[in-house]
C-alpha positions in Angstrom: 0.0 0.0 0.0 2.8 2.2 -0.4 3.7 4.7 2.7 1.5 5.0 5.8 0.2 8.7 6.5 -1.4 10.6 9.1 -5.4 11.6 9.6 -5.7 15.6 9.6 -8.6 17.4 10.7 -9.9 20.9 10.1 -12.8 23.4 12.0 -12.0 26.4 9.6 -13.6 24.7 6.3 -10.3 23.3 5.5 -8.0 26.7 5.8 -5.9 24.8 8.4 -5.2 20.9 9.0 -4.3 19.5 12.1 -2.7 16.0 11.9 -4.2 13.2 14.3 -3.8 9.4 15.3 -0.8 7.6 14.0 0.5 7.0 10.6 -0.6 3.9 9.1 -2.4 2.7 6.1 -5.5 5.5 6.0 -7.8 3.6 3.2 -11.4 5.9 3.6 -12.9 8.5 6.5 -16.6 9.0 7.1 -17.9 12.2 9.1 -21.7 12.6 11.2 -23.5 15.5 9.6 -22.5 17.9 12.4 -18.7 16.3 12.3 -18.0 15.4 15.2 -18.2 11.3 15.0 -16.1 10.3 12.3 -15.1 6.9 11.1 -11.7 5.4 9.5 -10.6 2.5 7.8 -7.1 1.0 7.8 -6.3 -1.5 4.9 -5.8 -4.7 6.5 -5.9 -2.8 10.3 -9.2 -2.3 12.4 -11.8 0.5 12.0 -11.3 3.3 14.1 -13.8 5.9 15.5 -13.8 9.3 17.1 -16.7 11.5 19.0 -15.0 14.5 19.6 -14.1 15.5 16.1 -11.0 13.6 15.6 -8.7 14.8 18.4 -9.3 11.2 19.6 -9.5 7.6 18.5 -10.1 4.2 19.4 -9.8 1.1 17.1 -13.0 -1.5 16.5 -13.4 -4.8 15.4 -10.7 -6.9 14.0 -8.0 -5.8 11.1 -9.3 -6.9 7.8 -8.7 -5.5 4.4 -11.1 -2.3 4.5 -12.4 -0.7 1.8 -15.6 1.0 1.5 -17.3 3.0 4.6 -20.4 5.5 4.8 -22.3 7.0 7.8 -25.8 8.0 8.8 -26.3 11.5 9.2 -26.3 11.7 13.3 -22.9 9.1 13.0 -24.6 6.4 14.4 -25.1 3.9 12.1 -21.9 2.5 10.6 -21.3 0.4 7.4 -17.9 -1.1 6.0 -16.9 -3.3 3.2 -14.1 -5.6 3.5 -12.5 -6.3 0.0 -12.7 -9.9 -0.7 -14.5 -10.2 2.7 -18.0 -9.3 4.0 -20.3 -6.6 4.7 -20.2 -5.1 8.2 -22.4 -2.8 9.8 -22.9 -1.1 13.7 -26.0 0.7 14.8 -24.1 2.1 18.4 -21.8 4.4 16.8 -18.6 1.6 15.6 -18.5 0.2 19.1 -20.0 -3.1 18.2 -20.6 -4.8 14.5 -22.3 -7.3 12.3 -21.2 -9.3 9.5 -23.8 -9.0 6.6 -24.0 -11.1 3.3 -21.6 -12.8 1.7 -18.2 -12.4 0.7 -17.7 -10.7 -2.0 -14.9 -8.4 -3.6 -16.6 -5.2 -2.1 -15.5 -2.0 -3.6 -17.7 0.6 -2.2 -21.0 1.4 -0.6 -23.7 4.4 0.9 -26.1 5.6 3.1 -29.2 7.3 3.5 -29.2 10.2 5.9 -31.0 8.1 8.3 -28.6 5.0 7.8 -31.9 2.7 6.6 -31.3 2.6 2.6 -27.7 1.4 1.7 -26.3 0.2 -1.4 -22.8 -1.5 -2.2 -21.1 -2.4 -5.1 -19.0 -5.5 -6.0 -16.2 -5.3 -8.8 -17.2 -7.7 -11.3 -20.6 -8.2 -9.9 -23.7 -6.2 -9.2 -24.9 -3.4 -7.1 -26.7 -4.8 -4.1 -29.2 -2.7 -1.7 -30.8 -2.7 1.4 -33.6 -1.3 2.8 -33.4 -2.1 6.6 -29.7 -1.1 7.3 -28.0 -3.8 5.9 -29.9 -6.5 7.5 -31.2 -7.9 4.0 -29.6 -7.5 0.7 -31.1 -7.6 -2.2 -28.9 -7.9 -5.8 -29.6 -5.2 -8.9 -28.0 -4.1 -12.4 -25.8 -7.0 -13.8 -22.3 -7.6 -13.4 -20.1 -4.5 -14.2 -16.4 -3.3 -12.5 -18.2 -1.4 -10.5 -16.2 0.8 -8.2 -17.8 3.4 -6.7 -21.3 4.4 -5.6 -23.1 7.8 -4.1 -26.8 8.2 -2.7 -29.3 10.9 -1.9 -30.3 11.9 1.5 -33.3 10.0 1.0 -31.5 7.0 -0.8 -34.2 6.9 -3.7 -31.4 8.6 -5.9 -28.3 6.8 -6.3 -25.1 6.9 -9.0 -22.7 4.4 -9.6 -19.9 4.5 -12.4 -17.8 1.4 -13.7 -14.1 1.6 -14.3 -14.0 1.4 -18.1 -17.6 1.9 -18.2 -20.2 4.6 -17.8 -22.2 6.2 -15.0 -25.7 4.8 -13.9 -28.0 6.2 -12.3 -31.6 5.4 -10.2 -34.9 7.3 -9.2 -36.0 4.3 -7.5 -34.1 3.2 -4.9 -31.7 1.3 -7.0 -34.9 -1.1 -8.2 -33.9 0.2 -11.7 -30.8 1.6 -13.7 -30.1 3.8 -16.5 -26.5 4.3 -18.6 -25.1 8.1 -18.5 -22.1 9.6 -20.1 -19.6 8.0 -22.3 -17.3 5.0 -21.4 -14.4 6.5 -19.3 -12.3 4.8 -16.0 -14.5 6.0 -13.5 -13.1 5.8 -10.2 -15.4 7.5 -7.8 -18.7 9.2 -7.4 -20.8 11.7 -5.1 -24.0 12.9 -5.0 -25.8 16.6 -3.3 -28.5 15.5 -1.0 -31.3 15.6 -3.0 -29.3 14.0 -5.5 -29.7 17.0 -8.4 -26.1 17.6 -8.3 -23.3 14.4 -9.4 -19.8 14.5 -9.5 -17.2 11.9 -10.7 -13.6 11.3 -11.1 -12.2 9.6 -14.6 -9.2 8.3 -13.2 -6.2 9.9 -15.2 -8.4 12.0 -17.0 -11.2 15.2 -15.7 -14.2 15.3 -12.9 -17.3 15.7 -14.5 -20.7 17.4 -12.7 -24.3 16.7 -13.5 -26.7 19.3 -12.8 -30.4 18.4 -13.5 -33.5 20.6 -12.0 -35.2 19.2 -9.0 -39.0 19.6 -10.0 -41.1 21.2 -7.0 -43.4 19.0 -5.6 -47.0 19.2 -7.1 -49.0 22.3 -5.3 -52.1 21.9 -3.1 -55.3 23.8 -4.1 -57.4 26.9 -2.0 -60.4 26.1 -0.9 -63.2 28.5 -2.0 -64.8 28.5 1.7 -61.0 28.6 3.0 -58.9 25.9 3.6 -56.8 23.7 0.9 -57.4 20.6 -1.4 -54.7 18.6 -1.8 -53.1 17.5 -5.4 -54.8 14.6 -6.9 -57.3 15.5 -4.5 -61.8 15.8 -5.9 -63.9 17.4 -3.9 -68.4 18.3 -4.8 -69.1 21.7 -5.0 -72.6 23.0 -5.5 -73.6 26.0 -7.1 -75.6 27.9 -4.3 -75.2 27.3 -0.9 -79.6 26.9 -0.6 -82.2 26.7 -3.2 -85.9 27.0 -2.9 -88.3 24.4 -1.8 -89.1 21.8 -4.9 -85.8 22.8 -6.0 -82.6 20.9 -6.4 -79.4 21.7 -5.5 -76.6 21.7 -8.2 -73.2 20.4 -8.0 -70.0 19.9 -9.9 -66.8 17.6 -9.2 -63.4 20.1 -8.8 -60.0 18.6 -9.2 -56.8 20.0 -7.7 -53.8 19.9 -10.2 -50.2 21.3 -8.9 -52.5 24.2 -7.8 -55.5 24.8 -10.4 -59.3 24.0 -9.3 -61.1 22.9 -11.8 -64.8 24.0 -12.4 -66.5 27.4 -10.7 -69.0 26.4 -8.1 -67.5 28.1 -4.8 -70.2 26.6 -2.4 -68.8 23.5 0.6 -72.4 23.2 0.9 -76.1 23.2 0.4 -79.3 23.3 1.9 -83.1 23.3 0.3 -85.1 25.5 2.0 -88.3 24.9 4.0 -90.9 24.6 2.1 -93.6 28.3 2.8 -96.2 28.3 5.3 -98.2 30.1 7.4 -101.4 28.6 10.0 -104.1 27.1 9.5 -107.5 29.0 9.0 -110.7 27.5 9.5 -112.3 28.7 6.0 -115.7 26.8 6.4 -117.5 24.6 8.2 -120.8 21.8 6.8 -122.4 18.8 8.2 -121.5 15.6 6.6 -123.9 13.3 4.5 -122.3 10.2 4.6 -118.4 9.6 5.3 -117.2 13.1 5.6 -114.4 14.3 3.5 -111.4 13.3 4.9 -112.9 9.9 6.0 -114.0 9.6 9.3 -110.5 11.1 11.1 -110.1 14.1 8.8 -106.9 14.5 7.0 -105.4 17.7 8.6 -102.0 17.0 9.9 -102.7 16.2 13.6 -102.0 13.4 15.7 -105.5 13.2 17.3 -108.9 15.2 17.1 -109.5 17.8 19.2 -111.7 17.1 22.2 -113.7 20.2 21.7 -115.6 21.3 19.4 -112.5 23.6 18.0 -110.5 22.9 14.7 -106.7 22.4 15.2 -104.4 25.8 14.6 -100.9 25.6 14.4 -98.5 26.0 11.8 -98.4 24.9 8.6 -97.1 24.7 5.0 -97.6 24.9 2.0 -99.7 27.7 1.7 -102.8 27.3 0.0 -102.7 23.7 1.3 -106.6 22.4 2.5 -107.4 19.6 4.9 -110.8 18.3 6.9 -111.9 17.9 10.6 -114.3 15.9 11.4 -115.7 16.0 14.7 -119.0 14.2 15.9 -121.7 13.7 15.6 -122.6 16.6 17.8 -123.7 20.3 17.5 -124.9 22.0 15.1 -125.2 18.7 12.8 -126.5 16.6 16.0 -129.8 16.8 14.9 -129.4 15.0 11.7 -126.9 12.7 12.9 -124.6 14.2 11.3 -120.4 14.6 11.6 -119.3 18.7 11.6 -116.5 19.3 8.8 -114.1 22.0 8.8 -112.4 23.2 6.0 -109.2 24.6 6.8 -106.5 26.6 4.7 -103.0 27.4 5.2 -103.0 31.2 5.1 
């Protein structure tokens, strides 16, 4: 491996360096979002791991040959490749680890900001990923000299490149994989956190950048009455919030897309009014020959007959509407036997 060298560290965005731990054979160095747990890797030496920003470190697990190494964002979940070896990974920060899959010539892998989605690549084999933090693995592409591989902060956006081979990309978690660029020796590959933004090394040639636009999610909708609708999102409208009695109400279906309401009704709801009414007014009164009008019980709108001699009052609706009370026999139709019947009106 050729000379061993020193870790440096800096807290000025890299205006000054201050070298750390001893010189031996420094392979890769991972850092927690805020930087100050950091992970590194000696090639055929243990893994060593510092909390306080570098200044101190303590070697883990056993000395193997090292090669890849990424972080969660808070620093504490850990995973490492071992070249030719297995797939290790710590969820307490590199105190303790776990041997994952199989061995495999290991070349790099990456991790989701929250350590879950990880992906590692295998020289002259595929990409593998893992969606519970390296528990299960799961292989994808075909076999390619892979060699280097970058994910989003989400890890549904990942790159890989292939020495002598091109760049590949995924929007899906690494489920699927498209070709980019030209065949070059790619050696290595990182990605901006939403993954918009790739950069790669050709090795004895340029570092290329890809910039693509990071749509904005689809807009929610206002609500006429107030409130939103979300995208994707139907909703009934009606035309008037009441219409008159014997009426219907009027609606329309409105569909929120990135922002636009469909239709024009503005009205959350609607009612049909009551229908008009007014009390009802004894109009006139007969004596019955034969079953009344009505029948024998009337047909006004009461629950019982009256006891007296009265016609119900009360409201009533609609206007103009006519009904019977029957009562008797008695008074002034007694003498013929006779049933009284009012006439009443809704006035």
């Amino acid at each position: 491996y050729g000379t061993e060298w020193t870790i440096y560290t800096s807290s000025d965005s890299g205006e000054t360096w201050t070298p750390r731990e001893s010189n031996r054979y420094w392979y890769r160095v991972v850092s927690s979002a805020d930087g100050t747990k950091l992970a590194a890797v000696v090639a055929n030496g243990p893994i060593y791991i510092s909390s306080d920003s570098g200044e101190t470190w303590t070697p883990r697990e056993s000395n193997r040959n090292w090669w890849g190494l990424a972080s969660s964002a808070d620093g504490t979940k850990l995973v490492a490749t071992v070249q030719n070896g297995q797939i290790y990974t710590s969820s307490d920060s590199g105190e303790t680890w776990t041997a994952r899959e199989s061995s495999r010539y290991w070349t790099d892998v990456t991790s989701s900001a929250d350590g879950t989605k990880l992906a590692a690549v295998v020289a002259n084999g595929q990409i593998y990923i893992s969606s519970d933090s390296g528990e299960t693995w799961t292989p994808r592409e075909s076999n390619r000299m892979w060699s280097s591989v970058a994910s989003s902060a989400d890890g549904t956006k990942l790159a890989a490149v292939v020495a002598n081979g091109r760049i590949y990309t995924s929007s899906d978690s690494g489920e699927t994989w498209a070709a980019r660029e030209s065949d070059r020796y790619w050696i290595d590959v990182a990605s901006s956190a939403d993954g918009s933004i790739l950069v790669a090394a050709d090795y004895g040639g340029q570092i290329y950048t890809s910039e693509c636009e990071v749509s904005a999610p689809p807009a929610d909708c206002s609500a006429p009455w107030g409130g939103t609708i979300d995208h994707g999102s139907s909703v009934t409208v009606y035309q008037s919030a009441s219409v008159p009695y014997g009426s219907s109400c009027v609606s329309e279906s409105r569909t929120c897309d990135d922002g636009a309401l469909a239709g024009s009704y503005t009205h959350q709801s609607c009612t049909v009014d009551p229908p008009a009414g007014g009390t009802w007014q004894q109009v006139s009164m007969t004596c019955a020959i034969g079953v009344p009008p009505g029948g024998f019980q009337g047909d006004c709108p009461v629950s019982s007959q009256s006891p007296t001699y009265s016609p119900p009052s009360g409201d009533c609706s609609p206007l103009g509407a006519i009904c019977h009370y029957n009562y008797g026999p008695t008074s002034p139709c007694s003498d013929f036997g006779r049933m009284v019947v009012y006439v009443l009106e809704c006035q």
